[in-house]
Each structure stands twice: as C-alpha cells, then as structure tokens.
N, C-alpha and C positions, 0 to 999 in steps of 0.2 A: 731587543728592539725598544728604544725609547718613544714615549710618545708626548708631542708635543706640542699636538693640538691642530698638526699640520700634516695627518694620515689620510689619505683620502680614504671617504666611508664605503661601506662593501653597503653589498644588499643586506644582507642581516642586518648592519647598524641601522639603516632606514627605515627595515620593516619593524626595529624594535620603537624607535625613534614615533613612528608611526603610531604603532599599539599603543606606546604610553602616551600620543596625544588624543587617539582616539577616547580611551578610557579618561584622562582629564577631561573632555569636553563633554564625556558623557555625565563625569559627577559636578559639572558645573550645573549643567543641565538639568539634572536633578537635586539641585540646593537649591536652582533662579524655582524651579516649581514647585519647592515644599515652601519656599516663605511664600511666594503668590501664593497660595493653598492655604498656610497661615492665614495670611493678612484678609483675605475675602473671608474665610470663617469669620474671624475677630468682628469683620462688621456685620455679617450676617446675624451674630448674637447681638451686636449692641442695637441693629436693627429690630430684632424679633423683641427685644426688652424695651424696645421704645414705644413698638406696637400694641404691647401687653398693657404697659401703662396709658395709651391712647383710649383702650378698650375698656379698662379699670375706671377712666375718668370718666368716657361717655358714659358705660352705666351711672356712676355718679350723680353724674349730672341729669341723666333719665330721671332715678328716684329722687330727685330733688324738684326739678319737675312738675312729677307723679304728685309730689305731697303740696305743690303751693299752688295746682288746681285744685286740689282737693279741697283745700281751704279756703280758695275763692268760693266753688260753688258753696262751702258751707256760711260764708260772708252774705253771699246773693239770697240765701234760701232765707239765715235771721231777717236780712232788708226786705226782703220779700220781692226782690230783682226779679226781673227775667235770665235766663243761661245764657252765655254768648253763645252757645250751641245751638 
C-alpha cells in the first residue's frame, strides 16, 4: 500500500498524534517556566545587591554623622557655646 498523504487516519494515528502533542506542550511548558524562574531569580539578586549596598551606604553615612557631631560639640565646648541639645 502506498501512502500519500491521503489515508484516512485510524484511531492509533490520533492517539499517537495526540501523546506527541501533549508531551510538546508539556516541554513548552516547562522551558516558558524555567526562563520565568531564570529571569525573577536574576532580579531578585540584583535586587538583594542593591539593598546590601543601600545598607553599606546608610551605615556610612551614620558614622560620618557620628563623627561631625562629635566635632561640633567639641567646637561648642573650645567656644564655650551652649549644645543644641
């Protein structure tokens, strides 16, 4: 029997027809949510490394701060000032 492209399809061909699209929509499926899964990680870290340096800078800036009241009061105490405190 030759085939031509023009055999009408039995139920096997369907159900196979069938299984192989199930099975491709299921590995599409699970490509579309390994790169989402990718891409939210990716920004999660550049998120957390943005926050780290956020945090890095406010301390910074805390101890700098710290040290130019420190030096006023000791300015007020030579002048013999009142604290602003």
């Amino acid at each position: 029997m030759s085939t031509n492209g023009n055999t009408p399809a039995t139920k096997a061909d369907l159900a196979k027809l069938k299984e192989e699209l199930v099975e491709s929509f299921h590995e599409a499926i699970h490509d579309s949510e390994t790169r989402l899964l990718k891409a939210f990680y990716t920004y999660a870290e550049g998120t957390q490394k943005h926050l780290v340096d956020l945090d890095k800078s406010d301390g910074s800036i805390r101890d700098r701060l710290g040290a130019l009241e420190a030096r006023l009061i000791n300015l007020e105490k030579r002048l013999d000032l009142p604290s602003g405190s």
